[in-house]
C-alpha positions as a Markdown table, in Angstrom:
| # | Residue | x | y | z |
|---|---|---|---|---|
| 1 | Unk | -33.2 | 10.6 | 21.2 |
| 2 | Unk | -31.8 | 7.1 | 19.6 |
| 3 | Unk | -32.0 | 5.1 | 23.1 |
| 4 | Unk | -30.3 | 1.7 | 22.8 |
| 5 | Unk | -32.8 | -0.9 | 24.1 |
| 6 | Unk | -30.8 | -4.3 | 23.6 |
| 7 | Unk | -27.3 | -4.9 | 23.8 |
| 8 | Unk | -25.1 | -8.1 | 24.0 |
| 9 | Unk | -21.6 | -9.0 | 22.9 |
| 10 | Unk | -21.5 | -12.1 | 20.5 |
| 11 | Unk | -17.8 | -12.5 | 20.8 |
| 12 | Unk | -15.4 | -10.4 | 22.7 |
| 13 | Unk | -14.7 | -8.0 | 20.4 |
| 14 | Unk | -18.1 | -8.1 | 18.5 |
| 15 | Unk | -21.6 | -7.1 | 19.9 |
| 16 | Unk | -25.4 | -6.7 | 18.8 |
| 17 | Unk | -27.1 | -3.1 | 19.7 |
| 18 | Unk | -31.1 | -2.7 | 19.0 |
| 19 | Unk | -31.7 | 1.3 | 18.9 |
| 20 | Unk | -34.9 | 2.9 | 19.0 |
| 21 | Unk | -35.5 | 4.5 | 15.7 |
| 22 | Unk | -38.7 | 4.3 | 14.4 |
| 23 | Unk | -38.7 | 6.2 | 11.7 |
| 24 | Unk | -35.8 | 4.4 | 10.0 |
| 25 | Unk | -37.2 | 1.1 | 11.0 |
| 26 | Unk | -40.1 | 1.7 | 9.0 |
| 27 | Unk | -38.6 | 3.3 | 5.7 |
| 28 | Unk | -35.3 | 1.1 | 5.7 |
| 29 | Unk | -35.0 | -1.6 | 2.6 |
| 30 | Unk | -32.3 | -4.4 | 2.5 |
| 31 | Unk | -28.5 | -2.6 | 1.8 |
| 32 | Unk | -29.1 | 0.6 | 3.4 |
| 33 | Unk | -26.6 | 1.9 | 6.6 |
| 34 | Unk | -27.0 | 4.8 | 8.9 |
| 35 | Unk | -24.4 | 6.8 | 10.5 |
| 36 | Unk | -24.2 | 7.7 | 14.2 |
| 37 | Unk | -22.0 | 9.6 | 16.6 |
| 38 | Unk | -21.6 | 9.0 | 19.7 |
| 39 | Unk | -20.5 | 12.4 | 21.2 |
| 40 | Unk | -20.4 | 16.0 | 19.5 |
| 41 | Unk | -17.3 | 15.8 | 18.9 |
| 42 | Unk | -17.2 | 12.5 | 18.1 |
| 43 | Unk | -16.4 | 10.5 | 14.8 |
| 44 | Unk | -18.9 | 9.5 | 11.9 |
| 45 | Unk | -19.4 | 5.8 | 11.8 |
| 46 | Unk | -21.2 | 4.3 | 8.9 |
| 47 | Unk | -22.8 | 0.8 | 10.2 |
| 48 | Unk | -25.0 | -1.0 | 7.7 |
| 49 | Unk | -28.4 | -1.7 | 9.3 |
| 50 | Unk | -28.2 | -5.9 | 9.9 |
| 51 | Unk | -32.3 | -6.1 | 11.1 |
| 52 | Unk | -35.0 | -3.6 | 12.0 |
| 53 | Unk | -38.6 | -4.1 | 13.7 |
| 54 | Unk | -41.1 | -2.0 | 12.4 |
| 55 | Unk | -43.1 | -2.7 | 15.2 |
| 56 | Unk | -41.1 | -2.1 | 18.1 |
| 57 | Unk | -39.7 | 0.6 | 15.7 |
| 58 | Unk | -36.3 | -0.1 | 16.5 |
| 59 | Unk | -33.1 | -1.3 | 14.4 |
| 60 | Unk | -30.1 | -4.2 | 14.7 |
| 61 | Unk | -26.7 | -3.2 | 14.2 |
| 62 | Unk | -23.4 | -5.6 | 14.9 |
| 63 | Unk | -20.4 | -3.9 | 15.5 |
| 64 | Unk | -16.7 | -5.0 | 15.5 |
| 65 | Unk | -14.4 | -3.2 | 18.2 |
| 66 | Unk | -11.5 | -2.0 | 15.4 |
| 67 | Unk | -11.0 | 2.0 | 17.0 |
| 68 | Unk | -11.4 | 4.0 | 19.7 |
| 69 | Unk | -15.0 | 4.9 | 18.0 |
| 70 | Unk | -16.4 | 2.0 | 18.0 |
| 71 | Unk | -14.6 | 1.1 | 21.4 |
| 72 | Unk | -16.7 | 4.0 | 22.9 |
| 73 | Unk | -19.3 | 2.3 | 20.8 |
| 74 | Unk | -19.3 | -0.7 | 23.2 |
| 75 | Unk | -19.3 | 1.3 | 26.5 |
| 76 | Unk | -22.8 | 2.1 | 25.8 |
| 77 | Unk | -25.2 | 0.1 | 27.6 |
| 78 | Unk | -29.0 | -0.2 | 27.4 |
| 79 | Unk | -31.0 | 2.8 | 28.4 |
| 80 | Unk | -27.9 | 5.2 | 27.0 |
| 81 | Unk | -28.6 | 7.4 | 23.9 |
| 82 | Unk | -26.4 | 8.1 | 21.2 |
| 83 | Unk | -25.9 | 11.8 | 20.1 |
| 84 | Unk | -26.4 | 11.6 | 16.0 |
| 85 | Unk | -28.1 | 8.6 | 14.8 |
| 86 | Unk | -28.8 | 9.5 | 10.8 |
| 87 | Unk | -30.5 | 7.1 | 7.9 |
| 88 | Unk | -31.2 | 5.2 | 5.9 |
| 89 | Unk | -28.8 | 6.1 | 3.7 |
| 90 | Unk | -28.0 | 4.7 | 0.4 |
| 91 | Unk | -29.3 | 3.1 | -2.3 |
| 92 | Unk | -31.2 | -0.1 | -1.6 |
| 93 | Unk | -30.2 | -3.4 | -2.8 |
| 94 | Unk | -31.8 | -4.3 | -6.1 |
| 95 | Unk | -34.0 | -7.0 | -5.7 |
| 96 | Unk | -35.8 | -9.3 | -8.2 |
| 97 | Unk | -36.4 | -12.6 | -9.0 |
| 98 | Unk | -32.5 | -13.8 | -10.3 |
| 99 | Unk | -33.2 | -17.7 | -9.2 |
| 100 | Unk | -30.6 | -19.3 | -7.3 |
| 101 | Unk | -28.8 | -16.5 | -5.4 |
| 102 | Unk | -25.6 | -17.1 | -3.1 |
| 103 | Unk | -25.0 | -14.7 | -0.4 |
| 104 | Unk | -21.8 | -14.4 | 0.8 |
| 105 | Unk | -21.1 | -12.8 | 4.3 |
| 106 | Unk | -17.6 | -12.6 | 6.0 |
| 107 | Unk | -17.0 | -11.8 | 9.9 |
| 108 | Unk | -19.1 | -8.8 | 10.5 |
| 109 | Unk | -20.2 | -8.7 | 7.0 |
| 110 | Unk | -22.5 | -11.4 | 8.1 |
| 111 | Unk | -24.7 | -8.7 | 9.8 |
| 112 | Unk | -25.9 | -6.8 | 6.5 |
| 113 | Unk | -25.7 | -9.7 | 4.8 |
| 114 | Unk | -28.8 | -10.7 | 6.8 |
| 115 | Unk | -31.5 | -8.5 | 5.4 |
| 116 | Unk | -30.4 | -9.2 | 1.9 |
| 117 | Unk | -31.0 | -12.7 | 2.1 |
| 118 | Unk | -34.3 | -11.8 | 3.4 |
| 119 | Unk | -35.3 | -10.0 | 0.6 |
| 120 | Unk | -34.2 | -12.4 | -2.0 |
| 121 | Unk | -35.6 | -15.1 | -0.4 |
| 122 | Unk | -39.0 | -13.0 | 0.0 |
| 123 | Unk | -39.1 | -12.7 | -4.0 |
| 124 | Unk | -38.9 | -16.2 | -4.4 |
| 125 | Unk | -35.4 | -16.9 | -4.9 |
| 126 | Unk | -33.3 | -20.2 | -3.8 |
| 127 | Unk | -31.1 | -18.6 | -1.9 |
| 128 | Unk | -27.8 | -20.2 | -0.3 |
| 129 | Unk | -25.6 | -18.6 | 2.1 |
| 130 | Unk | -22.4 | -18.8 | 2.8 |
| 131 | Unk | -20.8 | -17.8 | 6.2 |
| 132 | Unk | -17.0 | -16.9 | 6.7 |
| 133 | Unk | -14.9 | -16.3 | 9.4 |
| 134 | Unk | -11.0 | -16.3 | 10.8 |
| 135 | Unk | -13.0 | -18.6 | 13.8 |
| 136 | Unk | -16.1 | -19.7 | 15.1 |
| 137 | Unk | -16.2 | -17.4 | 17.2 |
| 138 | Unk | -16.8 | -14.5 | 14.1 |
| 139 | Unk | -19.1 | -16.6 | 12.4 |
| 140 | Unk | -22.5 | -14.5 | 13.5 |
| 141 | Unk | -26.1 | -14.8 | 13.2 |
| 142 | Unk | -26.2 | -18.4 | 11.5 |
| 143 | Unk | -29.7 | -19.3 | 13.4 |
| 144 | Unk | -31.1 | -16.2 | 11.3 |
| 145 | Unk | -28.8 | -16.6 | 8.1 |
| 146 | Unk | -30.6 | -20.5 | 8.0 |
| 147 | Unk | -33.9 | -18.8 | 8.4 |
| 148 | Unk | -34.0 | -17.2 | 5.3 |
| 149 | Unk | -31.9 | -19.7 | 3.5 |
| 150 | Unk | -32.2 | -22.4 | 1.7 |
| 151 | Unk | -28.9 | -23.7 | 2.6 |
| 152 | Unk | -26.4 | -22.3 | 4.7 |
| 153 | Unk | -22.5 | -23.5 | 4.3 |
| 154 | Unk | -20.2 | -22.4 | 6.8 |
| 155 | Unk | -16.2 | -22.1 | 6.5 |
| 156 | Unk | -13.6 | -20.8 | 8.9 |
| 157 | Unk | -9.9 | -20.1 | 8.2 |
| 158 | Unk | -8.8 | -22.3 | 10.9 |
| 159 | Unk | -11.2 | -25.0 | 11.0 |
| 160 | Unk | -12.8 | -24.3 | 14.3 |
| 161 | Unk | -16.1 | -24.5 | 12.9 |
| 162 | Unk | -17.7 | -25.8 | 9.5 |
| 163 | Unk | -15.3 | -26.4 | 6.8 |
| 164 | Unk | -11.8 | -25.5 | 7.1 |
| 165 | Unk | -11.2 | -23.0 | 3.9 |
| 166 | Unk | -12.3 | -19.9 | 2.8 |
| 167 | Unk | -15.8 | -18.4 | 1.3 |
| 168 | Unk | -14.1 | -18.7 | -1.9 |
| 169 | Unk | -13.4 | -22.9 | -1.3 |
| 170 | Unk | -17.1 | -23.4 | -0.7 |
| 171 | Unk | -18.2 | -21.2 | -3.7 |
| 172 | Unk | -15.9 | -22.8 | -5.9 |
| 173 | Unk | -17.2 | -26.5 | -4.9 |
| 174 | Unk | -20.9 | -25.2 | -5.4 |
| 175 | Unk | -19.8 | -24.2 | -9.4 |
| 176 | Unk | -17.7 | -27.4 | -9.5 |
| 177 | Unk | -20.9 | -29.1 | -9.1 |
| 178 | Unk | -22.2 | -27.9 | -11.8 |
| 179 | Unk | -24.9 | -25.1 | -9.7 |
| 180 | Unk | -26.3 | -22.9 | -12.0 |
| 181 | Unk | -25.8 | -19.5 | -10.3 |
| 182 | Unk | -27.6 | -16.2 | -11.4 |
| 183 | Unk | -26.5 | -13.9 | -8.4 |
| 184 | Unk | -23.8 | -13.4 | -6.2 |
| 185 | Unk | -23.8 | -11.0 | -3.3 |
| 186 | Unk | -21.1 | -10.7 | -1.3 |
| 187 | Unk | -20.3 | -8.6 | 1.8 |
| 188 | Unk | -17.2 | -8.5 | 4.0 |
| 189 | Unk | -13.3 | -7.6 | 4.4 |
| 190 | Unk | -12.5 | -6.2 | 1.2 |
| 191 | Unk | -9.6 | -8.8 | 0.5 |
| 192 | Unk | -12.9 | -11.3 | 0.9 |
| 193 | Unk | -15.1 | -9.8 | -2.2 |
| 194 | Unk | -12.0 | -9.0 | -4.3 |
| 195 | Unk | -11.1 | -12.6 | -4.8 |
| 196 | Unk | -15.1 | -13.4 | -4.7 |
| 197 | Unk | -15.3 | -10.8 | -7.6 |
| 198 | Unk | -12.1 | -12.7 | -9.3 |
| 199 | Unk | -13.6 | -15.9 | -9.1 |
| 200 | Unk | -17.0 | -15.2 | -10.5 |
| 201 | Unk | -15.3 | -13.0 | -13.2 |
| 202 | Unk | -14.3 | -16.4 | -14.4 |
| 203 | Unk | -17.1 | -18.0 | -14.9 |
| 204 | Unk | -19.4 | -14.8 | -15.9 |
| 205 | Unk | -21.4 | -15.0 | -12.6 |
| 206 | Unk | -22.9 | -11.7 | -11.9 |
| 207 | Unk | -21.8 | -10.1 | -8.5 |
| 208 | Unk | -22.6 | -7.4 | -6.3 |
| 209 | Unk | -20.4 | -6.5 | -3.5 |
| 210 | Unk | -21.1 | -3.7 | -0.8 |
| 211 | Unk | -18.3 | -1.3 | -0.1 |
| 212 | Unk | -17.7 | -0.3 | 3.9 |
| 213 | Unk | -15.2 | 2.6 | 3.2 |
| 214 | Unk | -13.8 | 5.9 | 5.2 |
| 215 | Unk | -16.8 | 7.8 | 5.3 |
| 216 | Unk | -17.8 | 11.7 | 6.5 |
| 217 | Unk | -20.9 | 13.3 | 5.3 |
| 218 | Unk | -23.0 | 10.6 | 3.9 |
| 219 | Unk | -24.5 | 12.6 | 1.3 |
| 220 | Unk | -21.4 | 12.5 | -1.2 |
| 221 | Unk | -20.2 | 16.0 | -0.9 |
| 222 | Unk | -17.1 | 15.5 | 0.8 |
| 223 | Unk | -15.7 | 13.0 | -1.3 |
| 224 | Unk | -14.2 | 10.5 | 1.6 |
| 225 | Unk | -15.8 | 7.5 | 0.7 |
| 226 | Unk | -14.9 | 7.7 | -3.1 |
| 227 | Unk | -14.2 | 4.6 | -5.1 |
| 228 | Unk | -12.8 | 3.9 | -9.0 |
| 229 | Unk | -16.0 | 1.6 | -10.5 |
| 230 | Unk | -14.9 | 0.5 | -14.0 |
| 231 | Unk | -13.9 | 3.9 | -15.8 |
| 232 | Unk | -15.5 | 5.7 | -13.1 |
| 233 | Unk | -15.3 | 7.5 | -10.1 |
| 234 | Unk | -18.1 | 6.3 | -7.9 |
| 235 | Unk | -19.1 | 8.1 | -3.8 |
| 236 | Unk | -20.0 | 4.5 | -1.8 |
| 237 | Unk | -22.7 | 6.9 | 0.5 |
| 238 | Unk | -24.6 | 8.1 | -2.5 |
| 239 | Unk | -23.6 | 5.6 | -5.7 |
| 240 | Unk | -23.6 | 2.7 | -3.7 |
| 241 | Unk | -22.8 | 0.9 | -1.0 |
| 242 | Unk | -23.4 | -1.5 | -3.8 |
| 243 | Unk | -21.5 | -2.2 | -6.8 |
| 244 | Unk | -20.5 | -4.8 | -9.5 |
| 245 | Unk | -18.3 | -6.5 | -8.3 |
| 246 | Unk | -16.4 | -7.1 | -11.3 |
| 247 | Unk | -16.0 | -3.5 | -11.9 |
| 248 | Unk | -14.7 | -2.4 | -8.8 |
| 249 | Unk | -10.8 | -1.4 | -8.5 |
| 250 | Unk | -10.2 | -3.2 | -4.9 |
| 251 | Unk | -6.5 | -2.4 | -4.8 |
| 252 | Unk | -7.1 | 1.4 | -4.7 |
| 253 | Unk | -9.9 | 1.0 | -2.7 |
| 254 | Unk | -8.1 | -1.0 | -0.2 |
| 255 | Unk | -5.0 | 1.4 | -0.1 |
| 256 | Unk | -7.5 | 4.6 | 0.5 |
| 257 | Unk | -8.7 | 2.6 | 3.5 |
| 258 | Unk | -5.3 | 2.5 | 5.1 |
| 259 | Unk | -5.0 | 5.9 | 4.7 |
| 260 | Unk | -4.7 | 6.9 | 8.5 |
| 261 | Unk | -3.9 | 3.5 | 9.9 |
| 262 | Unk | -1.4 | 5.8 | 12.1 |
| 263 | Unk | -4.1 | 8.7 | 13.2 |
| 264 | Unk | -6.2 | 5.8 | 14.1 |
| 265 | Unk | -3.6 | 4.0 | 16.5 |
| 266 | Unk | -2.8 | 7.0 | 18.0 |
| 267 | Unk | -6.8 | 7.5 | 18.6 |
| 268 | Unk | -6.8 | 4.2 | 20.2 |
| 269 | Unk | -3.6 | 4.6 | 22.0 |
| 270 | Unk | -4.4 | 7.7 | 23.8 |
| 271 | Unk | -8.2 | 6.7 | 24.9 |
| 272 | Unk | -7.1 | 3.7 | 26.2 |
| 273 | Unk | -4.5 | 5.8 | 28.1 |
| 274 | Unk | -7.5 | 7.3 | 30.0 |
| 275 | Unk | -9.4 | 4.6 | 31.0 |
């Protein structure tokens, strides 16, 4: 049984769970999600893991409320056990010495970001982060962003907090500076890393981006979560969840994810009809 041991809400419609899974905790490497369910008949969500303890033998995850899944999510307090909790899943992030390496994180995309960053920072890279959000209030886990950073720049869309701009802005004044950049890796909305991917395109500034698409089975046989990479047809669960950047068709991607924008309203609107 996946118990959830810690649980807070970092802004009204975000919040932090630590789950008991020890076995995960132990074999999970930076880049890899899990999927849980929260009742047996419930819905498959794919949550990249954002920090495990291989000690307590326990994982982080940060959620956004954006369906009645992950709405039911929330309910769950500490001491409550989810039904499926399955992982890690995925291929691992690819990690070497690159030298300077930006990570990018936007909103919730902060979360995975996280152990990234670790790990390049572990193999000795200068790492700088950059943190995105609409509002201060989505701009997430900067105390451990700056712990494994060597910089951390922050930007909101409305200027509540950091810079006023977008992730792009501060990237942008980083090259303009004349930064020599090896690595980006950037995670977020997928509007976010498509113009990231467009801007490094530019100046030949290798990017990896990790794809959060509608998911089932995990194990790429039911071909939910595909995605066109360069000539290719890619499954996120199996192939990924990271990619070049540079390679990856956002448009499609970004109209398969709207797919059943009505299904899901209708989700929400009849559990919230209940409460």
């Amino acid at each position: 049984m996946n118990k959830i041991v810690e649980k807070e809400f970092i802004s009204p419609q975000v919040f932090r769970m630590a789950i008991d899974a020890p076995d995960i905790a132990r074999k999970r490497k930076a880049g890899q999600f899990i999927i849980l369910r929260t009742c047996d008949v419930g819905e498959r969500i794919p949550l990249t893991i954002a920090d495990a303890d291989a000690e307590k033998g326990t994982i982080e995850l940060v959620v956004q409320i954006v369906g009645k899944s992950t709405k039911e999510l929330s309910k769950f307090e500490v001491g409550d056990a989810l039904c499926d909790f399955v992982g890690p899943l995925g291929r691992p992030t690819h990690i070497e010495l690159f030298g300077t390496v930006i990570i990018i994180g936007g909103g919730v995309g902060i979360a995975p970001s996280h152990p990234i960053a670790q790990a390049m920072k572990a193999a000795g890279n200068n790492v700088i982060s950059i943190l995105g959000g609409r509002s201060k209030d989505l701009v997430i886990m900067e105390e451990k962003m700056d712990a494994c950073s060597d910089r951390v720049l922050i930007t909101t869309d409305d200027g509540s907090y950091g810079e006023k701009g977008l992730v792009t802005d501060a990237l942008q004044k980083l090259i303009d500076e004349g930064l020599k950049i090896d690595m980006v890796v950037a995670v977020g909305p997928p509007i976010m890393m498509k113009f990231v991917a467009l801007l490094t395109k530019k100046y030949d500034i290798p990017t990896l981006v990790s794809l959060n698409t509608i998911m089932v089975d995990g194990t790429g046989m039911c071909g939910a979560c595909r995605v066109t990479v360069g000539d290719g047809t890619k499954f996120v669960c199996v192939d990924g969840p990271e990619f070049d950047g540079h390679k990856v068709d956002f448009d499609e991607m970004m109209k398969r994810q709207r797919m059943y924008e009505v299904q899901e309203k209708e989700s929400m609107d009849r559990y919230e009809s209940l409460q």
